[in-house]
C-alpha positions in Angstrom: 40.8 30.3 14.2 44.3 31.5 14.3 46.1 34.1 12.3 49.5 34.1 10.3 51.4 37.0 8.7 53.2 36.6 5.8 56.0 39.1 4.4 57.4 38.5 1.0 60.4 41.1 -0.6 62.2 41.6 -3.7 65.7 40.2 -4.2 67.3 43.9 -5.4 70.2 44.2 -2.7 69.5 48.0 -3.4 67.3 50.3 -1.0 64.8 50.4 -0.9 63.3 47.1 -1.3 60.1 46.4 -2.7 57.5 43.8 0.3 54.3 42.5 0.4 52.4 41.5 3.1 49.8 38.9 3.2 47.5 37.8 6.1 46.4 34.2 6.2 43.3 33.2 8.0 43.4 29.3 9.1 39.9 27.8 10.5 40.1 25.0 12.5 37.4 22.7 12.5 37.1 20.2 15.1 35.3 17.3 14.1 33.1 14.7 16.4 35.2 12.4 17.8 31.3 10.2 18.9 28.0 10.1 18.0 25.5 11.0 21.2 23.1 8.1 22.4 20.5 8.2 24.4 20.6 7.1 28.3 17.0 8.0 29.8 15.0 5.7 28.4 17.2 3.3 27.0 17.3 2.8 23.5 17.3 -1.2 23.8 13.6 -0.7 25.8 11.0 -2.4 24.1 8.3 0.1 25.1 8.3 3.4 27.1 5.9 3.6 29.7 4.4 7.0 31.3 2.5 7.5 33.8 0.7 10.5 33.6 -1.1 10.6 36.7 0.8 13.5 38.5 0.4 15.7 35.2 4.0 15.5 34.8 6.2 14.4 31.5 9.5 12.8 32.3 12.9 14.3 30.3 15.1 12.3 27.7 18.9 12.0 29.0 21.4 11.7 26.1 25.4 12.2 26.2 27.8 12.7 23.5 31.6 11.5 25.0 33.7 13.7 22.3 37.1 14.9 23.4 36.0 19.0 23.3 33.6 19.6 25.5 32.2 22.0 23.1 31.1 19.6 21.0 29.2 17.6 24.0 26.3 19.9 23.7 23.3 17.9 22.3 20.0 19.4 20.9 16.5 17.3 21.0 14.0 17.4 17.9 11.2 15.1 17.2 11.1 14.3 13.3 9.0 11.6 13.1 6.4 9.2 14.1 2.8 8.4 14.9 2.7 10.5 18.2 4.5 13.5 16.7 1.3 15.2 16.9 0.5 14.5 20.3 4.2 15.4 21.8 6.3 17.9 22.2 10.1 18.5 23.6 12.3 21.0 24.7 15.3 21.7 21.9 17.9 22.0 24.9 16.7 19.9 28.2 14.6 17.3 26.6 11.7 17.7 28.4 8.7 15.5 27.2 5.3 18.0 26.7 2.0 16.4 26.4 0.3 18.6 24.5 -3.2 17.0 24.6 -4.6 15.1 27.9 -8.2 14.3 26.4 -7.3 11.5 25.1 -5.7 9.0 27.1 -3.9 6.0 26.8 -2.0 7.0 24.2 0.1 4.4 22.3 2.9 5.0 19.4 6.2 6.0 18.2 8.6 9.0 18.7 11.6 9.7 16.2 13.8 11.7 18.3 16.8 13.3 16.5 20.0 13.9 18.2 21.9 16.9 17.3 20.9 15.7 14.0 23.5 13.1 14.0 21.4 10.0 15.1 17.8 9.3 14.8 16.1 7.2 18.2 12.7 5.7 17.9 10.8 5.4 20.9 7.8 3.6 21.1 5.6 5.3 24.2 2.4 4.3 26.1 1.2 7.3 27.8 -1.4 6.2 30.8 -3.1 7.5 33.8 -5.0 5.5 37.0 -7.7 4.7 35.2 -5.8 2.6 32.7 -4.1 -1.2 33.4 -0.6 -1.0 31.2 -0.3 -4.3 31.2 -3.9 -5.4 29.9 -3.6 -2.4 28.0 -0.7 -3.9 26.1 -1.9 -7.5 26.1 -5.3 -6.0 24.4 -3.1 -4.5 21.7 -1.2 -7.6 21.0 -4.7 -9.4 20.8 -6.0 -7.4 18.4 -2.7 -7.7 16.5 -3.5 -10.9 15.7 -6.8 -11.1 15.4 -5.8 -8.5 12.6 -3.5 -10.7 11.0 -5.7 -13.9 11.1 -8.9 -11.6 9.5 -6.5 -10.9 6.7 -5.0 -14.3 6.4 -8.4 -15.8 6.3 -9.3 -12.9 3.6 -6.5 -13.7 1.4 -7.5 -17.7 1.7 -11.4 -17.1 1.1 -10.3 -14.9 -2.1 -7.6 -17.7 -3.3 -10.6 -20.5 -3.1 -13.3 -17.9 -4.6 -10.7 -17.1 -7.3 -10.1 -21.2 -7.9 -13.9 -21.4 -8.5 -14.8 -19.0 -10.5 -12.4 -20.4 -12.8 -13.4 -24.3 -12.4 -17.2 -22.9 -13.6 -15.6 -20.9 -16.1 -13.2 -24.4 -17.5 -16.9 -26.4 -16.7 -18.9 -24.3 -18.8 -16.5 -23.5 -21.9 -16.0 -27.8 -22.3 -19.6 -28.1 -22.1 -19.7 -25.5 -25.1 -16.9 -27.0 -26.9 -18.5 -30.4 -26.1 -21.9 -29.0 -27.3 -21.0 -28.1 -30.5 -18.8 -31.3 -31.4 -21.9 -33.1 -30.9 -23.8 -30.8 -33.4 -20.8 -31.1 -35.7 -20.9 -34.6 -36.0 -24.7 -35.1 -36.5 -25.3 -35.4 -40.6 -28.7 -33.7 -40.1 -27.6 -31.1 -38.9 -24.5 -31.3 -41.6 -27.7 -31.5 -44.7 -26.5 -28.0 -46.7 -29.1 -25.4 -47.0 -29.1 -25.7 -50.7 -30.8 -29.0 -50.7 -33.3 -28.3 -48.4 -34.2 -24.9 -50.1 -34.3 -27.3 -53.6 -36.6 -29.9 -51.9 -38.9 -27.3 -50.9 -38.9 -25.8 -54.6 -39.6 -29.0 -56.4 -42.7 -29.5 -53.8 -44.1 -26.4 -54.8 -43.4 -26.7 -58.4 -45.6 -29.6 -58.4 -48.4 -27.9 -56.2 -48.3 -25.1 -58.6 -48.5 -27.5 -62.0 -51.3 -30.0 -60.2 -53.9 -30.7 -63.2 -57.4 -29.0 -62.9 -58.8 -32.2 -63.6 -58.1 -33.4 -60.7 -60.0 -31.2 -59.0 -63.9 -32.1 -58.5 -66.9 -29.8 -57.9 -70.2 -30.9 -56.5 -73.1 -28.8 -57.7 -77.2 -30.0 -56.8 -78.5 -31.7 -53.8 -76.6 -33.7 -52.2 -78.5 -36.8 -53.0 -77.9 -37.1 -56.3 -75.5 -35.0 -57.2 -74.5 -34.8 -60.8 -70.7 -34.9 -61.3 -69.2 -32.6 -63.3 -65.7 -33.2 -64.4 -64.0 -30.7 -65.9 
């Protein structure tokens, strides 16, 4: 910040003159010349390991290269990831705090933030004696793909069920459609309703009008009857 006085006056050569004085307040802002990065682990590490056997968490070691030293300070934060509920740090050293030792290994990700400039994911296997890195890692990856096969070979089983389901469903609708073609085309089956129900009436008409003469009744014995027809 610096400061600046002003005066201003009137232009009557008579006295006295009329001045003003005005104070100007300049801020200046020094900008970041460079991002910070981190040095302790190394960003282009694949995975951090800790060991956690001497009850001790090691400390991130980041550096920002900007002209004014003021600007070199750096702050730690952790925004993000899946062990951001299992880890702490310090907002001016760094320092790593396990905040939980029940449950160990412990395997994820850390989004650190730097001065809330750059954002660093770390992704940290915590481990004691009792634990092999190394065929803890190689267990992980195993079950990484045996993950990815069960799914493949889920998405493949539903894809055939899927085909199918619809070759029965194409099956059983031609068999319909077939089906009734066949019943279509067969001129029995074609005979209109109206004729039958007119066959039937002229077969009971002459039921109904059958002459009583042609109806005999035996009355007597039955060896030698005597006929009457009526």
């Amino acid at each position: 910040m610096s400061y600046h006085g002003n005066r201003a006056c009137d232009n009557i050569n008579s006295l006295p003159s009329l001045c003003c004085y005005l104070k100007l307040y300049i801020n200046i802002i020094d900008i970041n010349d460079n991002l910070p990065y981190l040095i302790y682990p190394s960003s282009i590490n694949n995975i951090f390991i800790i060991n956690y056997t001497n009850k001790t968490m090691p400390r991130l070691k980041a550096f920002d290269n900007d002209i004014d030293l003021k600007n070199r300070f750096i702050s730690y934060s952790i925004i993000g990831g899946t062990l951001n509920s299992s880890i702490n740090i310090d907002y001016l050293s760094g320092q790593l705090y396990l905040l939980s030792t029940s449950i160990l290994p412990l395997y994820g990700t850390l989004i650190i933030s730097l001065s809330s400039q750059i954002n660093i994911q770390l992704t940290i296997l915590i481990h004691d004696n009792q634990t092999d890195p190394q065929k803890f890692l190689m267990s992980i990856q195993q079950y990484s793909y045996s993950s990815q096969l069960f799914y493949f070979i889920s998405f493949i089983s539903i894809i055939i069920i899927i085909f199918f389901l619809i070759i029965i469903f194409l099956t059983f609708y031609f068999f319909k459609q077939k089906q009734k073609q066949k019943h279509d085309d067969d001129p029995l089956m074609n005979t209109p309703s109206t004729t039958t129900l007119s066959t039937r009436s002229i077969l009971t008409t002459t039921i109904n009008n059958k002459k009583i003469y042609d109806t005999y009744y035996s009355f007597g014995d039955s060896v030698t009857p005597d006929i009457i027809h009526v």
